[in-house]
N, C-alpha and C positions, 0 to 999 in steps of 0.2 A: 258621396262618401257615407259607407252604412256602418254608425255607432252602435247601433244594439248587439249585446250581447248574447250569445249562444246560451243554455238554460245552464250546462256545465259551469261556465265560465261565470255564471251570475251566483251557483252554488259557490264555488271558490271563494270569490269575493266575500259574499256573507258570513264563512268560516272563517278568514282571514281579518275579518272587523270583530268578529266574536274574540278571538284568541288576543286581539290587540285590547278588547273593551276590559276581558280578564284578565289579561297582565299588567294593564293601568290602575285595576282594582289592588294585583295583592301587592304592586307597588306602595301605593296609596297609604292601604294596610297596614305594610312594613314601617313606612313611616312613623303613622302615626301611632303603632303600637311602641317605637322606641321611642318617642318625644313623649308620649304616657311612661314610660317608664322611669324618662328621665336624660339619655343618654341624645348625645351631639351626634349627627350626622357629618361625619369628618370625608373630603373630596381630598385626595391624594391624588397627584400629579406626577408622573416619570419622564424623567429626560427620555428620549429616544437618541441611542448614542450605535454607532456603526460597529456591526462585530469586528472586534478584538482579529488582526490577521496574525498568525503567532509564524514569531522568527523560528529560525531554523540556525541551532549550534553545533558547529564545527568542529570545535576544539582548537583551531589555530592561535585564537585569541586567549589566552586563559581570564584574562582582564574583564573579559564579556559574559564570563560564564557564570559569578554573582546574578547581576541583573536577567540576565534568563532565566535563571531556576526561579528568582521571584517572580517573575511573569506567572513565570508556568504555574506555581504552589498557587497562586491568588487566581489562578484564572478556572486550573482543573483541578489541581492538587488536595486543596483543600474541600473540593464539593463530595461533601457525604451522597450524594444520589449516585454520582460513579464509582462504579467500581473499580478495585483494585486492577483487574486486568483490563480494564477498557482506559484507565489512565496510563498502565505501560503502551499500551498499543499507541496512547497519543502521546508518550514519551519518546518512546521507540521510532516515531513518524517524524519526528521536529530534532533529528539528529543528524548529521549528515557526517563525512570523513572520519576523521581519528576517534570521535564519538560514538561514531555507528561501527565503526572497527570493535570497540570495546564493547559495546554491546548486541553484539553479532550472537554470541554463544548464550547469551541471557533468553531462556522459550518464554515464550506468552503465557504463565501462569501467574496466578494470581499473588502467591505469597514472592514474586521477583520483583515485582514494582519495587521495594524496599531496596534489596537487590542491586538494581538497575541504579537506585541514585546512589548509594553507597558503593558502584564504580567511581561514576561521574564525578564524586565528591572525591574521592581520593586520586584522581587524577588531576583536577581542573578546579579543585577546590585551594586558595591558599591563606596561609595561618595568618591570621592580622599581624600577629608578632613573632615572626621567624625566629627570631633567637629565645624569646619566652618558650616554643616550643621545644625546641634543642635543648635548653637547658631544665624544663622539665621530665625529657626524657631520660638527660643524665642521672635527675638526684633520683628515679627510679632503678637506675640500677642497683643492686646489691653488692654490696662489697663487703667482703669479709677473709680471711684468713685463706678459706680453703678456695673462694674464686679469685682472694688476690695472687694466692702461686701461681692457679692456672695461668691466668692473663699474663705475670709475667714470663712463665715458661712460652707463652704465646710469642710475646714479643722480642726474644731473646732471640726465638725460632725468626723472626722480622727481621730481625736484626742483622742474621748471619748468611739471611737469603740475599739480603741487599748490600753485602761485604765485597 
């Protein structure tokens, strides 16, 4: 069995001890220029954790459609590095039925991501306090003189149609 190596293969070698002898060097360096300065060399450790498989909403359940959207905000929603249209696209993807019905007519641009959840939320979004809501909408109406004849000329009109 012939160990010698080819002149090539002995250049390699030698370049590859050099590069390793100089990267040991400004390691070393690095070091020790920060322990003169003062400052802790801190070893940070990460879980290694399995990608995230993202559910797919339907709309059937409206009960489910809270905890999805925070999936989703916490997963893509909220990352500044994507962009607006690249989050509808993975909006737009993780929809399926009554969902993807409602946002069939929403195009792929950028200022619809907004758009797209301000469907979703007025369809499959519900009020913590159903009757807080109702009843806030009432004391918004206005009432006064001239919209209260209206309304009762309204309802007079109710009245006579169901006589």
């Amino acid at each position: 069995m012939d160990t010698t190596l080819s002149e090539s293969e002995k250049e390699e070698q030698w370049e590859k001890s050099k590069k390793v002898k100089t990267d040991k060097k400004k390691v070393k360096g690095d070091k020790e220029n920060k322990e003169k300065k003062g400052e802790e060399l801190v070893k940070t450790r990460f879980l290694k954790m399995k990608p995230l498989e993202w559910k797919k909403f339907d709309g059937s359940e409206n009960s489910q459609y809270d905890d999805w959207k925070t999936i989703l905000m916490e997963g893509f929603g909220k990352d500044p590095r994507m962009t607006k249209l690249n989050k509808l696209i993975h909006l737009k993807g993780l929809v399926t039925g009554l969902a993807e019905d409602l946002l069939e007519g929403v195009k792929l641009v950028e200022r619809n991501y907004e758009v797209a959840w301000a469907i979703l939320n007025k369809h499959f979004e519900k009020p913590a306090r159903p009757l807080l809501t109702l009843e806030r909408k009432f004391n918004r109406i206005k009432i006064d003189k001239k919209t209260f004849k209206k309304n009762e000329r309204r309802y007079q009109q109710v009245e006579l149609y169901h006589h």
